[in-house]
N, C-alpha and C positions, 0 to 999 in steps of 0.2 A: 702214268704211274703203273707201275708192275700191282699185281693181286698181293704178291709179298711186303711192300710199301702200306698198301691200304690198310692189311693186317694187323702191322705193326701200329697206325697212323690211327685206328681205332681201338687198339689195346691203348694206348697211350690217351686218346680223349677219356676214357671211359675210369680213367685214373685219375679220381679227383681228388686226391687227400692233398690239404692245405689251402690257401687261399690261390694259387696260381699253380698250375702243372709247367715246372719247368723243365721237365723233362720231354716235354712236347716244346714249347718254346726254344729249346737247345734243339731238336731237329729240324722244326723247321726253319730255323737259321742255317743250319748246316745243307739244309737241301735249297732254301735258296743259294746257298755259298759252294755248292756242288760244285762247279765249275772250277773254281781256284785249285790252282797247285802249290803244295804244303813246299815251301823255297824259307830257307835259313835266312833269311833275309839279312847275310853279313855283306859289307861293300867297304872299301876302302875309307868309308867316311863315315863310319857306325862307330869309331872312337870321336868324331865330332859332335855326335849326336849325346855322347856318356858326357861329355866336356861342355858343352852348352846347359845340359840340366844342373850339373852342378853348378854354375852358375850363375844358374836360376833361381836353386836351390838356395842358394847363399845370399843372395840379393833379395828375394822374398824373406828369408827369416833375419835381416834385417829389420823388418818392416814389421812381421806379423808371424805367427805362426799357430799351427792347432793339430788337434790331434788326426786330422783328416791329408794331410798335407802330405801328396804323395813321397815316397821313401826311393824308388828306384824308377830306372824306366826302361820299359818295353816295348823293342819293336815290334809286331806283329802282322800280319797276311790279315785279310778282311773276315775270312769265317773263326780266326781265332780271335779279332778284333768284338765280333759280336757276342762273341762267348764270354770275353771278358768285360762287353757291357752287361750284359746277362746276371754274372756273379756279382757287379758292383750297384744292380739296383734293387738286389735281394733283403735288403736289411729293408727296406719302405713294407707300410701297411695300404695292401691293395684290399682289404677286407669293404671301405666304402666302392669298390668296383662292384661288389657282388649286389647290390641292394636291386636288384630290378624286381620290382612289382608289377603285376598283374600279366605276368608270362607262364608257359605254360611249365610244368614243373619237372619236366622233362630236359626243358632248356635249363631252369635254377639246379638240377642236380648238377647238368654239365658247364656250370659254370668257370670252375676252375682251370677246363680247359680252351675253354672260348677267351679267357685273358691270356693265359699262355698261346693262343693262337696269336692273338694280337703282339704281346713282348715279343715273341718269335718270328713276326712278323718287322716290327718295330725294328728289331736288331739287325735282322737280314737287311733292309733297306739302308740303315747307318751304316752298316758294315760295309756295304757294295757303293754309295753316293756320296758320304761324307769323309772329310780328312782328320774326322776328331770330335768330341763335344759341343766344339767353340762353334762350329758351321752351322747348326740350327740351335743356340742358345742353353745346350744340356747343360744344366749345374744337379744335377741328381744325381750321380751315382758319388759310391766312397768306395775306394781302393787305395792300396797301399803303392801299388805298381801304375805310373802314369804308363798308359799303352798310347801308340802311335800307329794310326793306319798308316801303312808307312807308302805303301802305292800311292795312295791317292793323297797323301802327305807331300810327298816327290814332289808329285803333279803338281800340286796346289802351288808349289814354291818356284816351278817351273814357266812357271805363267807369264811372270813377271821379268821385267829388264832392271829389277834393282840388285843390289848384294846378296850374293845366297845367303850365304853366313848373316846378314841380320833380317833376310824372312826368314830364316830357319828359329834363329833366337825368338824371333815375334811370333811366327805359329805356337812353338812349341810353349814359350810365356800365356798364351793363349788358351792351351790346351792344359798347361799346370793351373792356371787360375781358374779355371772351370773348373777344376775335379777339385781343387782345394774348398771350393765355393760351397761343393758337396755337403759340409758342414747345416746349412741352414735346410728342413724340410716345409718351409712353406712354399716355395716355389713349385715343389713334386704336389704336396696340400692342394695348391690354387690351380695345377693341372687336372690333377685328380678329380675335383668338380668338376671342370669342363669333360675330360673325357667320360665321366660318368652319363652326360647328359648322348653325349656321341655314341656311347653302347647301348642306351635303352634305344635310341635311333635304329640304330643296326641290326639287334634283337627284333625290330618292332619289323623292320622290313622283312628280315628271314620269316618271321609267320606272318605279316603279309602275303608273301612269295607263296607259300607249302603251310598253311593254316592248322595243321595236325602237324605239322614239324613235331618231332619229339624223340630224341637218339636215343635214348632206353628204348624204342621198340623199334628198333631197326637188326636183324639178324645180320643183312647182307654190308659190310663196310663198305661198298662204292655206291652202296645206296645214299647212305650219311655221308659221305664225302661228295655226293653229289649235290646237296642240300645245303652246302656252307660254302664262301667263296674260295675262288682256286687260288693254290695259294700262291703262283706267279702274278696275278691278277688282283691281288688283296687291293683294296677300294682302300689304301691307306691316306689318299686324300683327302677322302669324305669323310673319312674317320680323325683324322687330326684338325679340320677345318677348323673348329674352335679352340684353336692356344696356337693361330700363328701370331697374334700379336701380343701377348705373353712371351714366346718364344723368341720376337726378335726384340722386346724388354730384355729379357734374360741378356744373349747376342752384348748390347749393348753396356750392361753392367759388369761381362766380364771383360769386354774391349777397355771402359772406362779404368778400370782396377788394374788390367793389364799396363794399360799406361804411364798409368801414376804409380805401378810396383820399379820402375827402372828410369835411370835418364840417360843411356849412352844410344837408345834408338828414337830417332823423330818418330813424332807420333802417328805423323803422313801413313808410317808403312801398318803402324794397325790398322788404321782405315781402309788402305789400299787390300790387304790380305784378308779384312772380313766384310769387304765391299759382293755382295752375293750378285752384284749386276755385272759383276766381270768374271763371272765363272763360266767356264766353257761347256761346262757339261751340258749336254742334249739327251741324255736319258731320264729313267725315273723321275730323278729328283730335280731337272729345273722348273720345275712347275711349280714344286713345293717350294724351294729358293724366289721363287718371284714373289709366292704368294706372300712369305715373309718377309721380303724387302721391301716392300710395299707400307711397314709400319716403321720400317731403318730410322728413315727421317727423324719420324715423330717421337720416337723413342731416344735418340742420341738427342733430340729437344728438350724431352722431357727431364733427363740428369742435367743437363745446360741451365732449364730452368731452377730447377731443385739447387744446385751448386750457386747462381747469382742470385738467388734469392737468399740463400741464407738459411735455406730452412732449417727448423731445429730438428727435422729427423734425417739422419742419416739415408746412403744407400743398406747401409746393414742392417740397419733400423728396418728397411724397408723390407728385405728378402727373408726378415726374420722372423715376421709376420702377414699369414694370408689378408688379414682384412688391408693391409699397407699396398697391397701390390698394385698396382694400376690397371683398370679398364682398358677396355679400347676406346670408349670415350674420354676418359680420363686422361690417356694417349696425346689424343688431340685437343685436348682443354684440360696441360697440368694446374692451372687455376681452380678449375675444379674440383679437382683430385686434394688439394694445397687446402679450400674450406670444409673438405666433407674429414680428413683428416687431422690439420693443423687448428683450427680456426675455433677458438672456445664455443662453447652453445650459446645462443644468443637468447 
């Protein structure tokens, strides 16, 4: 990093007004996204893509509809993909992120920007590994404009030896019913405890590491930037470890919804298209895709069980409240889940 970056990169920490500095958050997505070249991304088949949402669009409001329910769609290059996950998960209250106790107070004034470090970090990664929401389980953001990574959207569709035209309809179904899904905030709720527990972790290491940590007294900027992780380097595994199997719940519920919103595609090609054991990718993020498909199973079980049971609450019932969501043990014994929820007091 240039002395002129660092500059900037510590003006920007140092700017804590609000619950999140997303003004740091939007850079460092953009400096992981350096590399991309800003391309129009028009192709002879971008009136197919205008022609598929619509009806989507019309086939879902069929069925259902709310006020969250994307209005237009946009293709997008990956650092304008991040930006616009960015803008659409702004309405949420990160104010339980800030609670960390018994840290130094040095670390609690710069908290605003050590969350923004993270979303910015969060975004850069989606933006650069994923084809969309639906690939790691996102129902959180609300926007008006469904975006499409459209690169790695391509790719995803590419993969495969079936009809483009109905993976395209099923990604894209996929990617509407996630952002529509948007509507319900216990799912962001039921993360937001777990990544709460993963920043006091994280905090707890950084003064582990540098015991006087503390950015209010640091004059020199590559001092402080020497003191926090770099940021090609960000430990975003360690950091999301607790909500992959929430995460591939989530995965599962929008697959499910996806399904049952249409009948002119076999259900095979959802499966096949949010099956994460046949993603090629060998970067970043197959590590993270394993670690979430590792709960695929037990979670496409868990609404299996829910659906032949009978039960009287709903999947919406479920996303629509934090106490509803399922464990990871609960995961693998919905019976469990089915008495501590359903089952009168005895």
């Amino acid at each position: 990093m240039s002395d002129d970056l660092f500059s900037q990169l510590f003006n920007l920490f140092n700017n804590d007004d609000g619950e999140v500095n997303w003004q740091l958050a939007e850079q460092i997505n953009n400096h992981i996204n350096k590399d991309v070249q800003e391309e129009r991304l028009l192709s002879n088949s971008d009136l197919n893509y205008q022609e598929i949402f619509r009806v989507i669009e019309l086939s879902h409001k069929s069925n259902a509809n709310n006020e969250f329910t994307p209005l237009e769609l946009s293709l997008m290059d990956s650092k304008r993909y991040g930006t616009w996950f960015l803008n659409s998960v702004k309405h949420f209250d990160f104010s339980e992120l800030q609670m960390f106790e018994g840290l130094p107070a040095g670390i609690l004034g710069a908290q605003s920007s050590l969350i923004g470090m993270q979303l910015g970090n969060i975004a850069g990664f989606l933006s650069k590994n994923t084809w969309g929401l639906s690939h790691f389980g996102i129902i959180l953001p609300r926007n008006s404009s469904l975006a499409i990574n459209k690169n790695n959207f391509d790719l995803r569709i590419s993969q495969f030896s079936i009809d483009e035209k109905e993976a395209t309809i099923a990604l894209m179904l996929l990617e509407y019913m996630a952002l529509t899904l948007g509507e319900y905030t216990a799912p962001f709720n039921y993360l937001i405890k777990q990544l709460k527990k993963s920043n006091e972790e994280l905090l707890a290491n950084i003064k582990d590491v540098e015991p006087n940590f503390d950015p209010s007294n640091f004059s020199n900027p590559e001092d402080l930037m020497s003191n926090i992780p770099e940021l090609n380097n960000f430990d975003i595994d360690s950091m999301l470890d607790v909500i992959f199997a929430p995460l591939s719940f989530y995965r599962s519920v929008i697959k499910y919804f996806a399904k049952n919103s249409i009948d002119f595609i076999d259900s095979s090609v959802f499966d096949l298209i949010m099956d994460l054991g046949l993603v090629s990718n060998q970067g970043p993020g197959s590590d993270f895709e394993l670690k979430i498909s590792k709960y695929d199973e037990k979670s496409d079980s868990f609404i299996t069980f829910l659906i032949e049971s009978k039960n009287e609450l709903s999947l919406h019932d479920i996303i629509s409240d934090i106490n509803l969501i399922p464990s990871v043990d609960e995961l693998n014994d919905p019976i469990s889940w089915a008495a501590r929820t359903s089952l009168p007091p005895i």
